[in-house]
C-alpha positions in Angstrom: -40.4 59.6 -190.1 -39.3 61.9 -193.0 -41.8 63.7 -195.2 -41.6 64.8 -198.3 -43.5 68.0 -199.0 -44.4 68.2 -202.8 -44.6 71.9 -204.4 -45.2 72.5 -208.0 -44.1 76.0 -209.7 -45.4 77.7 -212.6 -47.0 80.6 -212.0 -48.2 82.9 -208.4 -44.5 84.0 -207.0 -46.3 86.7 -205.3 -47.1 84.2 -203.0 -44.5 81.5 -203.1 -42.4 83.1 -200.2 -44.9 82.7 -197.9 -45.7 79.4 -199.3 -42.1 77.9 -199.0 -42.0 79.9 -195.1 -45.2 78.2 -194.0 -43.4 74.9 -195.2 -40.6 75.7 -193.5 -42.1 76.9 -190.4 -43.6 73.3 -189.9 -42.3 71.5 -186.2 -41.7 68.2 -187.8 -37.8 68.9 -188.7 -37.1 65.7 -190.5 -39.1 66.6 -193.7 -37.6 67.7 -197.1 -39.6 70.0 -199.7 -39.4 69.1 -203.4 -40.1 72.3 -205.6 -40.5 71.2 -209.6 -40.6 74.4 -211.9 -43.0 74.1 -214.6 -41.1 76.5 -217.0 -42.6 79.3 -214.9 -42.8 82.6 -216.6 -42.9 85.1 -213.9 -39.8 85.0 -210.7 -41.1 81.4 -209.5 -37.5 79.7 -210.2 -35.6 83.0 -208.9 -37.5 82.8 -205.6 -37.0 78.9 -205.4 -33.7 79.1 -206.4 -32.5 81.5 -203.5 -34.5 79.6 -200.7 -32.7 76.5 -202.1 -29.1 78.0 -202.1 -30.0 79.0 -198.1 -31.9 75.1 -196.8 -30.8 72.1 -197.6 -33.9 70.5 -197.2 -34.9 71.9 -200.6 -34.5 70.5 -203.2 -35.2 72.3 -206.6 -36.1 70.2 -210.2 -36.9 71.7 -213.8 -39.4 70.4 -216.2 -37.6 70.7 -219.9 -41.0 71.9 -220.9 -44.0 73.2 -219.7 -46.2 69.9 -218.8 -48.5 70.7 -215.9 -49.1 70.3 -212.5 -49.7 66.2 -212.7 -46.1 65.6 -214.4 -44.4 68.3 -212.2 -45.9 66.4 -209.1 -44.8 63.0 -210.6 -41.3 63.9 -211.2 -41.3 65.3 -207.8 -42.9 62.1 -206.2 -40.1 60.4 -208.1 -37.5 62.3 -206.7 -39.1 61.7 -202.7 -37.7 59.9 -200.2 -39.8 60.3 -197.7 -42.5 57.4 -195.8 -45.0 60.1 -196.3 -45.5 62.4 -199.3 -47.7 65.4 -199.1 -48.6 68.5 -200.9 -49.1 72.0 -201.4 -49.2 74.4 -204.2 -47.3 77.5 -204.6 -50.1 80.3 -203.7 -51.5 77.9 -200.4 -50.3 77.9 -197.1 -49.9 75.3 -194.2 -50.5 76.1 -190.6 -47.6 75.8 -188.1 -48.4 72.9 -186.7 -50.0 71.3 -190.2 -47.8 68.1 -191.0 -47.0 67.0 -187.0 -50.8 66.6 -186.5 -51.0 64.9 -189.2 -48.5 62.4 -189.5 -48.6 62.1 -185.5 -52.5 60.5 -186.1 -51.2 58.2 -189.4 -48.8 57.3 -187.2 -50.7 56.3 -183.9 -53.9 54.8 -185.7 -52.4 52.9 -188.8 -53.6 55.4 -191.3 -52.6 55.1 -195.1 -54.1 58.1 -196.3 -55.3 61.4 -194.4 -56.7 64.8 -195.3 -57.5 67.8 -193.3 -60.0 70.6 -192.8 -58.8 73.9 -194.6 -59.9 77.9 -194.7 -60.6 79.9 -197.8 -58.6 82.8 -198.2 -58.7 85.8 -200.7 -55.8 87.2 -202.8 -54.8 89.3 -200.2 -55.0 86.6 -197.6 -58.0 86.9 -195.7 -59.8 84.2 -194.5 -63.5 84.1 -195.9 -64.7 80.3 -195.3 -63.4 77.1 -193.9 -64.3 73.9 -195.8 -65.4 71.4 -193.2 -64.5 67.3 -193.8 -65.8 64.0 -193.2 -64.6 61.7 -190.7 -63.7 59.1 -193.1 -64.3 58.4 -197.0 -64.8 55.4 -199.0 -64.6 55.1 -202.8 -68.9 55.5 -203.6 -68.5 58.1 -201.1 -65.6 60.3 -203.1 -67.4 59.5 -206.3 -70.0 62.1 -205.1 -68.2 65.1 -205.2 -64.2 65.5 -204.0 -63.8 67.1 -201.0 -60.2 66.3 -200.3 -58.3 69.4 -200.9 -54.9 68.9 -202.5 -52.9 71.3 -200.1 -54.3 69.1 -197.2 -53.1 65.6 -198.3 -50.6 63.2 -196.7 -50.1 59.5 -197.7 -48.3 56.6 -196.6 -45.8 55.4 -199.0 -44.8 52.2 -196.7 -48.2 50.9 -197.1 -49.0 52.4 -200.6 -46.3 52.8 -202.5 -45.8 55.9 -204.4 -49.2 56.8 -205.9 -48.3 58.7 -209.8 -51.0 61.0 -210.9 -53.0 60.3 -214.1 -51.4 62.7 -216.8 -54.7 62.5 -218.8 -57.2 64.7 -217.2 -57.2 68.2 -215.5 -58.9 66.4 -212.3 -55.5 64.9 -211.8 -55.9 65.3 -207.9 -59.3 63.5 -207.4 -58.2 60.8 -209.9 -55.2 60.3 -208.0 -57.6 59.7 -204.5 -59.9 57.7 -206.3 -57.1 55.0 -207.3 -55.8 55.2 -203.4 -59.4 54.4 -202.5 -59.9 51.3 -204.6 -57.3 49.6 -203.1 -58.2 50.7 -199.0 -61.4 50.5 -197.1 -61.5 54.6 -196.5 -59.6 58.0 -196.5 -59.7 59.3 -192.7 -60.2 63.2 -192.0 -59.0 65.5 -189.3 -61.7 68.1 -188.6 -59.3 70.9 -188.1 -58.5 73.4 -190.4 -55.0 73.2 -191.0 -54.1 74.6 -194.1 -55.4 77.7 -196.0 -56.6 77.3 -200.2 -56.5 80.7 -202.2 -59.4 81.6 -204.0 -59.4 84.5 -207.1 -62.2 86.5 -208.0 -62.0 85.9 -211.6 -62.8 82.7 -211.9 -66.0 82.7 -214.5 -68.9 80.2 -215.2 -67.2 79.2 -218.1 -64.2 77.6 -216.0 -67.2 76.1 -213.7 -68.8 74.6 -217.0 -65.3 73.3 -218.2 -64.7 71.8 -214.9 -68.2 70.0 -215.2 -67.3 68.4 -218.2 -64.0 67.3 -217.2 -65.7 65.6 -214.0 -68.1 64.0 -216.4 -65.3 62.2 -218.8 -63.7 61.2 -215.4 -66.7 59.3 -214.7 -66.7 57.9 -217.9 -63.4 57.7 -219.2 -60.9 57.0 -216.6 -63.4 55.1 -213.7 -65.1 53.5 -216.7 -68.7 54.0 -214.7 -71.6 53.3 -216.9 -74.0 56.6 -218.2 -76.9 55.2 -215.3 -73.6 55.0 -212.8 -72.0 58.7 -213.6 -75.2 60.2 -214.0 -76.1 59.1 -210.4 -72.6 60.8 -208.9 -72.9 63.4 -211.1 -75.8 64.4 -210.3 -74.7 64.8 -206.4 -71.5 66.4 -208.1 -73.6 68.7 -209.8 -76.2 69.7 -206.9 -73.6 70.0 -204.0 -71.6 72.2 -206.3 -74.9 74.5 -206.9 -75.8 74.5 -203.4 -72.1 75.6 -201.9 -71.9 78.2 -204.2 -75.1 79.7 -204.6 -76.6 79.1 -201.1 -72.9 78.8 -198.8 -75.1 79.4 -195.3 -77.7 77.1 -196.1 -75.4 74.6 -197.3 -73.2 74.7 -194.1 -76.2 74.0 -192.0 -77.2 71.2 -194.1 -73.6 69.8 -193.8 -73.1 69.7 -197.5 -69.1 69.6 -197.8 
């Protein structure tokens, strides 16, 4: 069962050797990885480029212009020929044994569309938090707050078809799970930490507040809730987000994910 492993470039080459090594590290063999290069302006290409010369299971595309993450992933997802497509971003990492876990239990239990447990690392790679998962998710349930992390993801494109992301918000990610989920029962989790998200200390309150608002016109604009429906899940949205991030201990006791 191939996979294809979806990696968008445009910025963090710092990191995208031991990105692309964590990828390639992987036990399931019969995978290829698709690296699209956003018109990156640091050494992103360079460092793609060389890994690509060297594997043959990489596969490097350029964007004519810088377009963002959705339409990178899109062209990439295009491109796949893999039954399942999953991803991970340039400055993340998978564990060893990441994508055979997974696509051993969508395999063995008829699963269209998985996601794992993952740690919280800093810039310098340390591991500060691991966000814990639910066993399974249904639409209403997503529509509280998205814990589905990108860099854990895997989806079955025999059963789904290949899923585009929405190129007309900044919550491309969470759109994109919200359309898988309106057309299956549930989402199902593996409770095991098996990828690693890096966090930066500069993001502000004002990126927080932007985020907010962009999760509000989702609501609205592309799910098409009503204001009594999107304030309801916003307001979950809103207070999960608070508790997480002002009160983390409390909040992992209370099994708020």
């Amino acid at each position: 069962m191939k996979v294809s492993i979806i990696t968008a470039l445009n910025k963090y080459y710092s990191y995208l050797e031991t990105t692309i090594q964590s990828e390639l590290s992987q036990p399931e063999h019969n995978c290829e990885m698709i690296m699209v290069d956003d018109c990156s302006k640091d050494n992103s290409l360079e460092v793609a480029r060389l890994y690509a010369e060297q594997d043959k299971r990489i596969k490097l595309l350029q964007l004519e212009q810088n377009s963002g993450a959705a339409v990178a992933r899109n062209k990439a997802i295009e491109a796949a020929i893999g039954r399942y497509i999953a991803f991970l971003d340039s400055d993340d990492l998978w564990k060893p044994d990441k994508l055979a876990r997974q696509v051993d239990f969508m395999f063995n239990n008829n699963v269209a569309f998985s996601y794992t447990s993952y740690e919280k690392i800093n810039q310098t790679g340390d591991v500060f938090g691991v966000v814990g998962v639910p066993d399974k998710l249904s639409y209403k349930k997503l529509l509280k707050t998205n814990v589905i992390g990108c860099l854990t993801v895997a989806y079955d494109t025999k059963v789904l078809g290949k899923i585009y992301m929405p190129t007309n918000t900044r919550r491309e990610d969470y759109a994109t799970w919200l359309n898988i989920l309106k057309n299956i029962d549930c989402a199902y989790g593996l409770p095991m930490p098996l990828a690693q998200y890096r966090v930066y200390a500069n993001q502000t309150s004002g990126k927080k507040a932007s985020m907010a608002r962009e999760n509000w016109r989702l609501y609205r604009d592309l799910e098409k809730l009503s204001i009594l429906q999107a304030s309801y899940y916003f307001s979950h949205y809103a207070f999960k987000g608070v508790l997480r991030t002002k009160f983390p201990r409390l909040a992992e006791r209370l099994g708020v994910l």
